[in-house]
C-alpha positions in Angstrom: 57.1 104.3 90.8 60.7 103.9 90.0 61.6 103.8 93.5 59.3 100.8 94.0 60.8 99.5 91.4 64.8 99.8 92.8 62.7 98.0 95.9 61.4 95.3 94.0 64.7 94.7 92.3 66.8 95.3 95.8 64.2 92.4 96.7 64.9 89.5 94.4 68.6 90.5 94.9 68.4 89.6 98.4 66.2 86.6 97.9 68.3 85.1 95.5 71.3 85.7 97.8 69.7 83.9 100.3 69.1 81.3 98.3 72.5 80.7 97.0 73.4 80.8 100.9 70.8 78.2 101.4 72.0 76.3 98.4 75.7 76.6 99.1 75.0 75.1 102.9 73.2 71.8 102.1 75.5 70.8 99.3 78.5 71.6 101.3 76.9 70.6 104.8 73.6 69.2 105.1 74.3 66.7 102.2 77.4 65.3 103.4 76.4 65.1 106.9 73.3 63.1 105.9 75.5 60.9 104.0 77.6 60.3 106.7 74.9 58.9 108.8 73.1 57.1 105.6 75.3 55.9 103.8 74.2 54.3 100.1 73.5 50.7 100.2 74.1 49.1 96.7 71.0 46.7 95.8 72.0 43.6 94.3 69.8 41.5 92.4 70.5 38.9 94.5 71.9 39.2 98.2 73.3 35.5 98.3 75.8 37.1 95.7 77.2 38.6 99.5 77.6 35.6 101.0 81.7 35.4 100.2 84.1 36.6 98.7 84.0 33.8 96.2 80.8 34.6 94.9 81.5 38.7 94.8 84.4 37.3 92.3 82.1 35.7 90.3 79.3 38.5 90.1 79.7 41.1 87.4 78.1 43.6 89.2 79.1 42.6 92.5 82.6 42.6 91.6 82.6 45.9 89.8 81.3 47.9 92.7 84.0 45.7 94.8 86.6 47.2 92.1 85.8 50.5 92.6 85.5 49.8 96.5 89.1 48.8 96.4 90.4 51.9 93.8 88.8 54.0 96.2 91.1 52.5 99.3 93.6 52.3 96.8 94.2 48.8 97.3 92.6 47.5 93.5 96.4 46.0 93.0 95.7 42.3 94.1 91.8 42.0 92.4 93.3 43.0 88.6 96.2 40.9 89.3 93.8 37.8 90.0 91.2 38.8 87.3 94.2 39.0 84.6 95.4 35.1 85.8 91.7 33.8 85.9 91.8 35.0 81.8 94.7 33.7 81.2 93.1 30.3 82.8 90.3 31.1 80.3 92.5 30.9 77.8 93.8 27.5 77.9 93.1 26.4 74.2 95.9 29.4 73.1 99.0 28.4 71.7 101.8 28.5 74.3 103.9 30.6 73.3 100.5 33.0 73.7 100.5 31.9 77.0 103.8 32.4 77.9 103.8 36.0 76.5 100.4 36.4 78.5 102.2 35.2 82.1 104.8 37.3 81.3 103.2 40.2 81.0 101.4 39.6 84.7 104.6 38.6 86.1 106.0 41.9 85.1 102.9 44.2 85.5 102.9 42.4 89.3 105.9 40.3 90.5 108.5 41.5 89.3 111.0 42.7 91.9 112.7 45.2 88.9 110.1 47.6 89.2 106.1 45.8 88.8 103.5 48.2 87.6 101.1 47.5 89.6 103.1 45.7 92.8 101.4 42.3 94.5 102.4 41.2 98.2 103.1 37.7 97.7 105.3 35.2 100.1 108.7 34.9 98.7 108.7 30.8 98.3 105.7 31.7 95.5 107.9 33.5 93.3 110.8 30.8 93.0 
């Protein structure tokens, strides 16, 4: 009896072995070779909203999976540089000197050649 019992117990041992194996296989393997064939296809509520870039801007949920596209390439730089002017268009009815403190801010978070935060390629004749 007790030896069918060390059986039994050698049993599950080895099962549950193998099933870690298994496990450890498709989450390491299987998976991500299936998601390098199919790869997953955000639905948008509507698919005009893909038409341009233009529209993707104008999206919130369009543009946030487009942010996280770009952090991902590590390019996100130029899309919070043009979402921080388009608020500071927004904000039009501010005092100026609100306004100037706002553009400032971008300039320096993204133009500046002393060292921008987050650095913007622009063409030189832009900046003068």
């Amino acid at each position: 009896r007790e030896e069918e019992s060390h059986e039994t117990r050698e049993s599950i041992v080895a099962l549950l072995f193998a099933l870690r194996v298994v496990a450890l296989f498709v989450i390491s393997v299987a998976w991500p070779l299936y998601r390098s064939f199919y790869p997953r296809v955000v639905m948008f509520h509507q698919v005009e909203v893909l038409s341009s870039l233009e529209r993707v801007l104008r999206d919130p949920l369009a543009l946030s999976h487009f942010r996280m596209f770009l952090a991902r390439e590590g390019s996100v730089e130029g899309l919070l540089f043009w979402m921080e002017v388009e608020l500071l268009r927004d904000m039009r009815t501010a005092s100026p000197g609100v306004l100037l403190d706002e553009a400032k801010g971008i300039y320096f978070r993204y133009l500046s050649p002393e060292g921008a935060t987050f650095p913007v390629k622009v063409k030189e004749e832009l900046l003068t």
